[in-house]
VEXDREN-2710 file (C-alpha; in Angstrom, 1 decimal):
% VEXDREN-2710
k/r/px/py/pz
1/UNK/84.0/95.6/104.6
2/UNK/86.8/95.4/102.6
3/UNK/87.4/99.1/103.0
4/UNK/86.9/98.9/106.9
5/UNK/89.6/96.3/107.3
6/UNK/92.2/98.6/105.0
7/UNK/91.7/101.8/107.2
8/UNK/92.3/99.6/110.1
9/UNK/95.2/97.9/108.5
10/UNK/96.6/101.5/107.3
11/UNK/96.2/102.6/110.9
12/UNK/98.2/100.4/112.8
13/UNK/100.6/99.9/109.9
14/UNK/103.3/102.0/111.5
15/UNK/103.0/100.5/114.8
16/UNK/102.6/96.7/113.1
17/UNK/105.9/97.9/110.8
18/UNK/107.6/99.4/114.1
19/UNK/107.6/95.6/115.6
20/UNK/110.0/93.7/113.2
21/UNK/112.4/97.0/112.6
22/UNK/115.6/95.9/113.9
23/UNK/118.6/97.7/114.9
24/UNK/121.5/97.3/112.4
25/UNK/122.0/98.1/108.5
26/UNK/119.6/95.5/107.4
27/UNK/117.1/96.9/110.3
28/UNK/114.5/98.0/107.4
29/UNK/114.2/94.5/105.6
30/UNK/111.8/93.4/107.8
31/UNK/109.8/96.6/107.4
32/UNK/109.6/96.2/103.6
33/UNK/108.7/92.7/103.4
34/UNK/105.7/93.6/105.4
35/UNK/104.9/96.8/103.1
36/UNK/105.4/94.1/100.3
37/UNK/102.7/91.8/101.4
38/UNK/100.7/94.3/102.1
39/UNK/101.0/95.6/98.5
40/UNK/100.8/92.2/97.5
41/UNK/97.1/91.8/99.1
42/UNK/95.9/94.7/97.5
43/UNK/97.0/93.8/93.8
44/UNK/95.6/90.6/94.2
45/UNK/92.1/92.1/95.6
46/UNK/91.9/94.6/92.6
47/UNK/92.8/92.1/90.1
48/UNK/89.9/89.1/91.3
49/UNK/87.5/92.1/91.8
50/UNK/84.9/93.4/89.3
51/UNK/85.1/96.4/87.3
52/UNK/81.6/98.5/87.9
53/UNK/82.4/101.8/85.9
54/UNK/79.5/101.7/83.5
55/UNK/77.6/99.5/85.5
56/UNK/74.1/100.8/86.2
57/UNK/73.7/100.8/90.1
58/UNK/70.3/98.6/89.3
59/UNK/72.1/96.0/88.0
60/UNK/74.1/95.9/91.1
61/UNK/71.6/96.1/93.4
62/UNK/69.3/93.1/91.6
63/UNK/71.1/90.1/92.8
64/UNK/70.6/91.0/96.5
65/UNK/67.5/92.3/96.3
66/UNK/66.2/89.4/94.3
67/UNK/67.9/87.4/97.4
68/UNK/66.2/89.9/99.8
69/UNK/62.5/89.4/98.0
70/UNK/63.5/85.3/97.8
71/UNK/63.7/85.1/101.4
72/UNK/60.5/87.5/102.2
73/UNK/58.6/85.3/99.8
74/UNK/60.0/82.3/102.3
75/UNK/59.0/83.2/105.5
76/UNK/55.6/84.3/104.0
77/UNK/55.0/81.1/102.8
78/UNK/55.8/79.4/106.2
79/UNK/53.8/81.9/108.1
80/UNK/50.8/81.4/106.0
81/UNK/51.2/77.5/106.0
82/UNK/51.5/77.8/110.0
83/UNK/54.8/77.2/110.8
84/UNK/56.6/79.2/113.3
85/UNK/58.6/81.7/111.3
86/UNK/62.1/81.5/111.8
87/UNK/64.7/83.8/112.5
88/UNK/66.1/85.9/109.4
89/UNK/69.5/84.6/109.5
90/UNK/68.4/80.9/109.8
91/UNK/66.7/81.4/105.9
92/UNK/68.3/79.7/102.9
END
């Protein structure tokens, strides 16, 4: 997701940078405080995100397929006891 939203970012970033530039000597500043904040985003992102170098990809993928069995295990359970099953997205 988090890569979607950059390419779209990175592709409208001249046009987004092209609406503050002002005429003038100082015409730029405007331009650089948004590459700044943009910058800024990213060094935050990489520095709250987890390194996964030597992480095995099982290890990874546990946690949401534990989440993904959880939920199966669920609306098993309500089928079998009777209920009507409900929607995926309305599971704990």
């Amino acid at each position: 997701m988090g890569n979607q939203l950059g390419l779209v970012l990175a592709g409208f970033g001249p046009m987004i940078a092209g609406v503050p530039l002002a005429p003038g000597v100082t015409g730029w500043v405007p331009v650089a405080v948004f590459a700044t904040v943009c910058m800024l985003v990213a060094a935050v992102s990489v520095y709250f995100s987890r390194e996964t170098f030597k992480t095995p990809i099982e290890e990874l993928v546990g946690p949401y397929l534990a989440g993904t069995a959880r939920r199966r295990e669920l609306l098993a359970a309500e089928t079998a006891a009777g209920q009507q099953a409900r929607p995926a997205t309305q599971l704990p």
